[in-house]
C-alpha positions in Angstrom: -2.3 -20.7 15.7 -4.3 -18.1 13.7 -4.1 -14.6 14.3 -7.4 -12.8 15.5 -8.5 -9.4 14.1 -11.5 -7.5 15.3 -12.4 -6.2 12.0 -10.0 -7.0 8.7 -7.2 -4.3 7.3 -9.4 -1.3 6.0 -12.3 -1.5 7.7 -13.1 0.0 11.2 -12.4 3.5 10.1 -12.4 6.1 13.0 -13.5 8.7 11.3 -17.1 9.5 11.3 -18.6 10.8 7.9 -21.9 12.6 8.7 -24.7 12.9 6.4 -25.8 16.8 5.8 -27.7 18.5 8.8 -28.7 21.7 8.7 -26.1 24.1 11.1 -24.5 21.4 12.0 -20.8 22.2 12.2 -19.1 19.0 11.4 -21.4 17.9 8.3 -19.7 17.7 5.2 -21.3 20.9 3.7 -21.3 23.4 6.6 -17.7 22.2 7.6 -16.6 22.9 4.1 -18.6 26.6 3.7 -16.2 27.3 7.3 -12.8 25.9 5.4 -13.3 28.2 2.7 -14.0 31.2 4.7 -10.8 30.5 6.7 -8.7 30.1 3.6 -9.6 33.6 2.3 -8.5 34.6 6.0 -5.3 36.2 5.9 -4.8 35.7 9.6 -4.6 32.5 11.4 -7.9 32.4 13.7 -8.0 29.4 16.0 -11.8 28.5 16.0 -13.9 25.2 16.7 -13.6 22.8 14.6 -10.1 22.4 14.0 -9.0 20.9 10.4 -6.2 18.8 9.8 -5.3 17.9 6.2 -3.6 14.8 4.4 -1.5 14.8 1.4 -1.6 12.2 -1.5 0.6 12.2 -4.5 -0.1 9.5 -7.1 -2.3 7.6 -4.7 0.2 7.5 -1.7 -0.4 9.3 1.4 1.8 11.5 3.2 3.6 9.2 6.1 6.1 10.0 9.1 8.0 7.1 10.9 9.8 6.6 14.4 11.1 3.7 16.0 9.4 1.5 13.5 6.0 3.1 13.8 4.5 4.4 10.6 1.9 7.8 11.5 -0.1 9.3 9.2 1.6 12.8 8.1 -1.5 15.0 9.5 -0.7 18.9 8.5 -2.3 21.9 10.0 -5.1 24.0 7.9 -2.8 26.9 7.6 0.6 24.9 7.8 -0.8 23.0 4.4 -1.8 26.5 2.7 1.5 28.1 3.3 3.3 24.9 2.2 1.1 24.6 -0.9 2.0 28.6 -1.2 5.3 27.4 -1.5 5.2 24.9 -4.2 2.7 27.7 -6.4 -0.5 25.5 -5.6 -3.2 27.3 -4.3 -5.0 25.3 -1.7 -9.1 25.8 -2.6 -12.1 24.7 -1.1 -13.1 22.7 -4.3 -9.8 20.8 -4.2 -10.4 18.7 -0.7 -12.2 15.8 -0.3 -14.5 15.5 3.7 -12.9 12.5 5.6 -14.9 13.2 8.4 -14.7 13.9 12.2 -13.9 12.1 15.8 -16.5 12.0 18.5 -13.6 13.2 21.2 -11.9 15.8 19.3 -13.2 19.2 17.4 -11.8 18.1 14.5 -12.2 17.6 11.1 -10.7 15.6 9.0 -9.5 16.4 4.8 -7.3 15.0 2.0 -6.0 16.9 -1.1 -4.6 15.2 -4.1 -1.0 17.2 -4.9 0.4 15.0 -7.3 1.1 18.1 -10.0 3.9 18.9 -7.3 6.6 16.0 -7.4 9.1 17.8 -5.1 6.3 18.1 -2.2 8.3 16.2 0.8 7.6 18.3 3.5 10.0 18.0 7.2 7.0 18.7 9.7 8.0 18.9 13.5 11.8 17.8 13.0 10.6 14.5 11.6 11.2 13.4 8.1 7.8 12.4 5.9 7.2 10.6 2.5 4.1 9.8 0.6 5.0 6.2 0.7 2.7 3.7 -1.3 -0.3 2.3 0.5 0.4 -1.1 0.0 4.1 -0.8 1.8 2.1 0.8 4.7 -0.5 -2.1 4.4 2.1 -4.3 5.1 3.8 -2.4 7.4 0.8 -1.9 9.8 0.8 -3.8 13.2 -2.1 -6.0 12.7 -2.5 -6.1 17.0 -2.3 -2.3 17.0 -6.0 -0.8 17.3 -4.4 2.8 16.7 -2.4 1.7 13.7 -5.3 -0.3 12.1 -7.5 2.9 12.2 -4.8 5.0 10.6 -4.9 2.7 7.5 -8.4 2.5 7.6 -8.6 6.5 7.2 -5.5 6.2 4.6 -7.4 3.5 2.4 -10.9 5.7 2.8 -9.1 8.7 1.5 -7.3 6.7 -1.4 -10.1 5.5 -2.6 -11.9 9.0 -2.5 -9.1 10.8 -4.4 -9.1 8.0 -6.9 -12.6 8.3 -7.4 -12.1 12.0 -7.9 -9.8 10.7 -10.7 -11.1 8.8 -12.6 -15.0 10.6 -13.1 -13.8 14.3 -14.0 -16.0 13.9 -17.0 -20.2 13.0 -17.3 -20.6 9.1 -18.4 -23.8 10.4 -20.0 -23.1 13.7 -22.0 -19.2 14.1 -21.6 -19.3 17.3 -20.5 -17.0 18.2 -16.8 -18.4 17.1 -13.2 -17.9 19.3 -10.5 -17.5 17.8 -6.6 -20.5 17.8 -4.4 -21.4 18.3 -0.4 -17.6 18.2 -0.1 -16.4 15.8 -2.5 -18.6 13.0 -1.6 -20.6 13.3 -4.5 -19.9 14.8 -8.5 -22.2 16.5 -10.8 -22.6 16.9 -14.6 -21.4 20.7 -15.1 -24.1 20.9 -17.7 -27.8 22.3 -16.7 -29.2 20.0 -19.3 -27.6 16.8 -17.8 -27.3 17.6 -14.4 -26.3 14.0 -13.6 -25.6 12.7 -10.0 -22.3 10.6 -9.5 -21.4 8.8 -6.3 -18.3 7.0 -5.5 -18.7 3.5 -6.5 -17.2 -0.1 -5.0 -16.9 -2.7 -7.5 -17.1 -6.3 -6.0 -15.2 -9.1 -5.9 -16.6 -13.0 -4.9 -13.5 -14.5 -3.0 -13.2 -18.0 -2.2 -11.9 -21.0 -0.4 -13.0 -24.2 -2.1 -12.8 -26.8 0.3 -13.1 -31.0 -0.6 -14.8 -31.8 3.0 -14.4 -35.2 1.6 -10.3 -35.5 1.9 -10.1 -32.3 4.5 -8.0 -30.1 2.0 -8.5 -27.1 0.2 -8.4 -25.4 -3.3 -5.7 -22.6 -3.8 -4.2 -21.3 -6.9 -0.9 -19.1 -8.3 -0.8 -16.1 -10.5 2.4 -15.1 -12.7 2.2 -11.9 -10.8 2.5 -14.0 -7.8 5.8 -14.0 -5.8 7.9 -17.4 -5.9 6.0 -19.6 -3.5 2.9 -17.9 -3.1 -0.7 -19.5 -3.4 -4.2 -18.0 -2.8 -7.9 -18.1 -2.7 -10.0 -18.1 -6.0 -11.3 -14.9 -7.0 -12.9 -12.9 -9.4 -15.4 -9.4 -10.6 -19.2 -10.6 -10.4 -21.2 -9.7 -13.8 -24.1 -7.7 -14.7 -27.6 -10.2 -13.2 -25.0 -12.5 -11.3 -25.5 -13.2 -7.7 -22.8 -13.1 -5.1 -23.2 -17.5 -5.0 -23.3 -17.8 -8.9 -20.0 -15.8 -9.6 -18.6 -18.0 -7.3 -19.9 -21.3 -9.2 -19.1 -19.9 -12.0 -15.6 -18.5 -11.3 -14.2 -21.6 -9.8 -15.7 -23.0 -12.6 -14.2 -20.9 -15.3 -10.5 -21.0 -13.7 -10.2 -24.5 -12.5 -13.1 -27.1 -14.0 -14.1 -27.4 -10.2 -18.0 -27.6 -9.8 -19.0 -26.1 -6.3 -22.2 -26.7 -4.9 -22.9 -25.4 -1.3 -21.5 -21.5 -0.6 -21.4 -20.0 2.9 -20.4 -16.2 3.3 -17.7 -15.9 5.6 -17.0 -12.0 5.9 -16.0 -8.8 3.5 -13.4 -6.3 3.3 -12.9 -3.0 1.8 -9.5 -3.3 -0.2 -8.9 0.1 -1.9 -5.0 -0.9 -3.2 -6.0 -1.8 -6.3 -5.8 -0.7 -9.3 -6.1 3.2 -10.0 -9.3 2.6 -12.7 -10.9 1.0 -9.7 -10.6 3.2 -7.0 -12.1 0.3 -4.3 -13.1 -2.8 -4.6 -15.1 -4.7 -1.9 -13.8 -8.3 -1.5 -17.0 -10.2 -0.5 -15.4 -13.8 1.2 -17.2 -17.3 0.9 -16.6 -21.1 2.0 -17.3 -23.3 -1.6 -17.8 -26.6 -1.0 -16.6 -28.6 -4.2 -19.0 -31.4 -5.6 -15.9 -32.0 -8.3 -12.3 -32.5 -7.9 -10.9 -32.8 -11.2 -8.7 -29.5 -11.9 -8.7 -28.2 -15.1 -6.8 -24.8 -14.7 -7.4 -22.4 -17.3 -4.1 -20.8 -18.0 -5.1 -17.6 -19.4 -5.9 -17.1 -15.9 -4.4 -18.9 -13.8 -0.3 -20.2 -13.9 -1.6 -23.6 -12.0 -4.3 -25.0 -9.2 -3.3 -27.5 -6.8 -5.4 -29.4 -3.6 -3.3 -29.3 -0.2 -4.0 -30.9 3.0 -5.2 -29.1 5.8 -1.7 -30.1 7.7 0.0 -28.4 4.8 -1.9 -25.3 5.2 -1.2 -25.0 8.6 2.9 -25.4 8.4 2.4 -22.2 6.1 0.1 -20.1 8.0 3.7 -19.3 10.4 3.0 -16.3 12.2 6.6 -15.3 12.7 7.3 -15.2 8.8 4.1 -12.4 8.8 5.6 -10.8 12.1 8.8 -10.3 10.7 7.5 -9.5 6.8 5.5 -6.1 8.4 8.8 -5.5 10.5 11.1 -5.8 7.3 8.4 -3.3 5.6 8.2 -0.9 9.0 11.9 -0.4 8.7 11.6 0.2 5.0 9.0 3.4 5.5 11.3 4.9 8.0 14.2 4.4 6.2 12.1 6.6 2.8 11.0 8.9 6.1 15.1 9.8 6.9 15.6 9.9 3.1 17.7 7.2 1.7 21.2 8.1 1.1 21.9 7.6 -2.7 23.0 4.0 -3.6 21.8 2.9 -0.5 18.9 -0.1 -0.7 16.3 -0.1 1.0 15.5 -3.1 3.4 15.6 -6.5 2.4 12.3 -8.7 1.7 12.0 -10.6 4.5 12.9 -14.5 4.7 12.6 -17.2 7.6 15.4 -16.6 10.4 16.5 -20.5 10.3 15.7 -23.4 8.7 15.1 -24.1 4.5 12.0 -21.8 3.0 8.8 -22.7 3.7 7.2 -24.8 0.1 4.3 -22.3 0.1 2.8 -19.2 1.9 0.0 -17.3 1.8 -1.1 -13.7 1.6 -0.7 -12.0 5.2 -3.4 -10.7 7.3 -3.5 -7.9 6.0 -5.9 -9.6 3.0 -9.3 -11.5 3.5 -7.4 -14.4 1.8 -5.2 -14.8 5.2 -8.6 -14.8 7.3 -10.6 -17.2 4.9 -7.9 -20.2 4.8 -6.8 -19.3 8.7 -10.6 -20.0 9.5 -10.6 -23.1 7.6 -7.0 -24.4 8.9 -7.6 -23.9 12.9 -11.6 -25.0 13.0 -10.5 -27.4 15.6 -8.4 -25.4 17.6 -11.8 -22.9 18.3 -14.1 -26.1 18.6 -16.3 -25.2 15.5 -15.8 -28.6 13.4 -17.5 -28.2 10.1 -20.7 -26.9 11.5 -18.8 -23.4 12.4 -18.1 -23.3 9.0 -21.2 -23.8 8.1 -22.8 -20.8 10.4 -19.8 -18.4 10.6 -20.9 -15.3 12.7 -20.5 -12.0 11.7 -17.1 -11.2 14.4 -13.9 -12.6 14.0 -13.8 -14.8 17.1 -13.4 -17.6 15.0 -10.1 -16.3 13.0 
């Protein structure tokens, strides 16, 4: 059967990030006018809000593991200024990006890029951490864990912040330095002539399932990147004047020859594990309904194209093989948590227990791709027919 989600991997962040009120403690602004006061403090003074820190080095956030439970590797205000201290880096106001705060604790929440300091694998509380890469912990996350879908959420936020950071130190206009803004959610031009305003941007992606209603089977396609066996949804950037329905026409166009008629939005997904020159991307997901069926694959794009039944689909959508795929990659973070003995490998990728290989799989839940063909597959088993299809709502009780 599918698996149901209340919101997809990356969204549903717990973190609240507040737009700037005046005197109000937890705003991005005042809450960063307190952190720097505190960091010029030479004595630790426990005061409301608290703020606890998170460390990225080349994109990947500091992580702790036990018992096959990936945490993310929270430090102290003062505990990440004397380990900075430590490594030479001086921990500044101007260096951490506002996360934001929960509505139970007085807490705030940062991130600070180290990635100048390579040998930065702190022991915190007797437990080993890492800075292990986002997509490991993507896979890695319990999918039916609330608490552990939140973490990644925060993790993914944060990425994509620091990325950001990144990739705009310099004015698109004039060229001259930006400087960060109302606590790194915003840049500006260094230059009183320019004075430019920069905001993180998302970039968006059309993602889609092309469906033949005609002979109940959908479209799905393989990159060379792809992993022996592995097929997915069509997908591609939308262009300058496009609309979210035309890039879809004309990507499934482009890539396969097949001529789509009808689209229906099905549900979106921040996905901030991308490339680093596109710090997030937001992976907008669509039913196509294909008035063609000739494919024509294009193979600068695409490796191949194929139709497959919906009966096919299903045999490949086997829960167990994604249960035990995040449990192979859970025992693979704590093993870079303890520190992997030298010439020891980390675990195995995962393979079914029994039985030959399924001929094809598809992305795990983790992805929108999972969720869109998962939809499609089960209809029936949720009493929708084509008509759900047709009117999806805007929850997941139809995964």
């Amino acid at each position: 059967m599918s698996i149901n989600l209340h919101s997809h991997a990356f969204a549903g962040n717990p973190l609240r990030s507040k737009t700037p009120k005046s005197g109000d403690p937890f705003s991005p602004s005042q809450a960063l006018g307190t952190l720097k006061t505190r960091l010029l403090d030479s004595g630790h003074v426990a005061a409301s809000p608290d703020f606890k820190v998170l460390l990225f080095r080349k994109g990947r956030p500091l992580a702790s593991s036990s018992e096959g439970i990936w945490k993310l590797g929270w430090i102290g205000l003062w505990d990440c200024k004397e380990l900075l201290a430590k490594s030479g880096v001086e921990m500044v106001g101007d260096s951490v990006v506002y996360l934001g705060s929960t509505a139970e604790e007085d807490v705030v929440y940062w991130a600070v890029d180290v990635s100048g300091e390579n040998g930065l694998v702190p022991e915190l509380g007797g437990r080993r951490s890492s800075f292990v890469e986002l997509r490991t912990l993507m896979v890695a996350t319990d999918w039916a864990d609330e608490d552990a879908m939140g973490q990644l959420a925060i993790a993914g936020h944060a990425r994509a912040l620091l990325e950001w950071h990144n990739v705009s130190k310099f004015c698109g206009r004039c060229g001259e330095k930006t400087v960060p803004k109302e606590a790194g959610r915003r840049k500006q031009c260094s230059s009183d002539s320019c004075g430019q305003r920069i905001y993180p941007r998302v970039d968006p992606v059309v993602i889609m399932l092309v469906i033949d209603q005609e002979n109940d089977r959908a479209l799905f396609s393989r990159q060379s990147r792809f992993v022996p066996r592995m097929w997915s949804c069509l997908a591609g950037f939308i262009e300058p004047g496009e609309s979210l329905e035309e890039a879809v026409r004309r990507e499934t166009w482009e890539e396969t020859g097949i001529e789509v008629g009808e689209v229906v939005y099905h549900s979106s997904q921040p996905w901030p594990v991308g490339p680093s020159s596109i710090p997030c991307q937001l992976m907008v997901g669509f039913f196509a309904y294909a008035k063609s069926l000739e494919i024509n694959v294009d193979k600068e794009e695409l490796e191949d194209a194929e139709w497959h039944s919906r009966e096919d689909v299903k045999k490949a959508l086997v829960a167990a093989e994604y249960k035990k795929s995040q449990i192979t990659a859970a025992a693979k973070v704590e093993q870079m948590c303890k520190g992997v003995e030298k010439g020891q490998n980390l675990a195995a990728d995962f393979n079914v227990e029994s039985g030959e290989l399924a001929p094809m799989f598809f992305p795990g839940p983790f992805a929108i791709a999972h969720h869109l063909i998962s939809s499609w597959a089960f209809q029936d088993a949720v009493g929708g027919g084509q008509a759900r299809l047709k009117q999806p709502s805007g929850s997941f009780s139809s995964l």
